[in-house]
N, C-alpha and C positions, 0 to 999 in steps of 0.2 A: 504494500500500500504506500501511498505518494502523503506527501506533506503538503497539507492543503492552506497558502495565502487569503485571506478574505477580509476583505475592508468590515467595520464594526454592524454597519447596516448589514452584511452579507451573515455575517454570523448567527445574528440576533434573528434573522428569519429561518436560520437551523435548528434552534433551539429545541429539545425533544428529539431528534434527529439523530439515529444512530453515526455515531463517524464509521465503525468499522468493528470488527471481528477480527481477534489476531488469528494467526495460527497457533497449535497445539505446541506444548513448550510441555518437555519431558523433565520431572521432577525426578532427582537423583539423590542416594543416598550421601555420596561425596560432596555434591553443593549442601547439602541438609549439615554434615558434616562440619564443614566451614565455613557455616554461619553461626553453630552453635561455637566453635573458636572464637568467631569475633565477637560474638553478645554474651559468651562465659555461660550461658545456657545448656550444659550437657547433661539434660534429664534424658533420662533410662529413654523417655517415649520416642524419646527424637535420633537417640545415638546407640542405643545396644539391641542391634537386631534379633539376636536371642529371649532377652527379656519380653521387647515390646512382640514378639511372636506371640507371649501367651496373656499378651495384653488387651483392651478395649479393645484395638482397630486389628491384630490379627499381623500386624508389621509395623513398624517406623513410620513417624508421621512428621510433614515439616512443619519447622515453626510457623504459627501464625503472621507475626512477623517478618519472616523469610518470604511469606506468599504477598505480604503488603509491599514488602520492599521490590517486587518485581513489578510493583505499578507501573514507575517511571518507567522503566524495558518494553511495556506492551503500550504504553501513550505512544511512543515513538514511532509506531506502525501506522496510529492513527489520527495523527497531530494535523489540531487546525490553528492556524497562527492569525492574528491582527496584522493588517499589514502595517512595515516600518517595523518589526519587530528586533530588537538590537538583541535578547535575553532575554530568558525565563528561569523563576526560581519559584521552588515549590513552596507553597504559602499556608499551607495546613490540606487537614480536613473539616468539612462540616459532622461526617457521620461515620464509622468504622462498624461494619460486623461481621466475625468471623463464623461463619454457620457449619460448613465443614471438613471434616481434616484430611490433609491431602498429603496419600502414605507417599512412600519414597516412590514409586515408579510408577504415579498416576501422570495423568498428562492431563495438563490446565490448560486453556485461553481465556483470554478478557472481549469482553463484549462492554463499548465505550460507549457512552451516548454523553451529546451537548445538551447543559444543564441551566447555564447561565452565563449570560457574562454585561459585564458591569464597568463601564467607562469609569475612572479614578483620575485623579488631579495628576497633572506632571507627565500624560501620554503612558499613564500605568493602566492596563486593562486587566480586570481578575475574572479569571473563566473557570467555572466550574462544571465537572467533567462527573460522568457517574458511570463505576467499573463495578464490571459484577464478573467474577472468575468463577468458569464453569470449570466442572471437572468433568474429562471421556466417562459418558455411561451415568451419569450421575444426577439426578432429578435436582437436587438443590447443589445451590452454588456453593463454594466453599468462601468465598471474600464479596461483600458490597459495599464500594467507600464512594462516598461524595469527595473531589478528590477537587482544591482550589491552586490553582497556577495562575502567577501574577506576570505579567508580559510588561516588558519595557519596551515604550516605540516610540520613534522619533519625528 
């Protein structure tokens, strides 16, 4: 998927508007692995495939967090820009929920839709974006966040 430019009028009539559907992204035990490294999170459910075998999910599950942190990764598939846009940096969320857990070798994508966006003083535009990560095979999603990015244009 392409990176789509549109003046602020153009946006605001997308609104509700799916941008795009990534493709499936293969959840690994080695990423799972070295995330729990860098957030010091090495609970059983996440890192000791032996344990979490006779655990709730039946194997290893990633962090919740490790599945939010791939938001930015799958925006990028589906990114719609203001035009004049110098930079973006992520600016919060309105909503986070993690509904469910996504074992080591499931495969996820995001389904983005344009949610809002909002002219701000200084050619700042804040756009908010709302990602719901499906999981293959899997009736409820595992991640829905209202997701705010704030755009500098000149």
């Amino acid at each position: 998927m392409a990176v789509e430019v549109l003046s602020i009028k153009k946006m605001r009539e997308r609104i509700g508007e799916e941008l795009g559907v990534t493709d499936w992204f293969q959840m690994d035990q080695n990423r799972i692995n070295k995330f729990a490294d860098c957030t010091l999170d090495h609970q059983w459910i996440h890192v000791d495939q032996e344990a979490a075998a006779k655990g709730p999910f039946g194997k290893t599950i990633a962090h919740g967090y490790l599945v939010v942190s791939l938001l930015s990764y799958f925006a990028a598939d589906c990114a719609i820009l203001p035009e004049g846009t110098m930079m973006a940096v992520n600016y919060g969320m309105n909503k986070l929920r993690l509904m469910s857990p996504v074992t080591f070798d499931a495969k996820i994508r995001d389904r983005i839709v344009l949610s809002q966006v909002e002219e701000k003083s200084n050619g700042r535009v804040l756009v908010t974006t709302t990602h719901t990560i499906e999981i293959e095979g899997m009736g409820k999603p595992a991640c829905v966040a209202e997701v705010l990015s704030m755009f500098f244009t000149q």
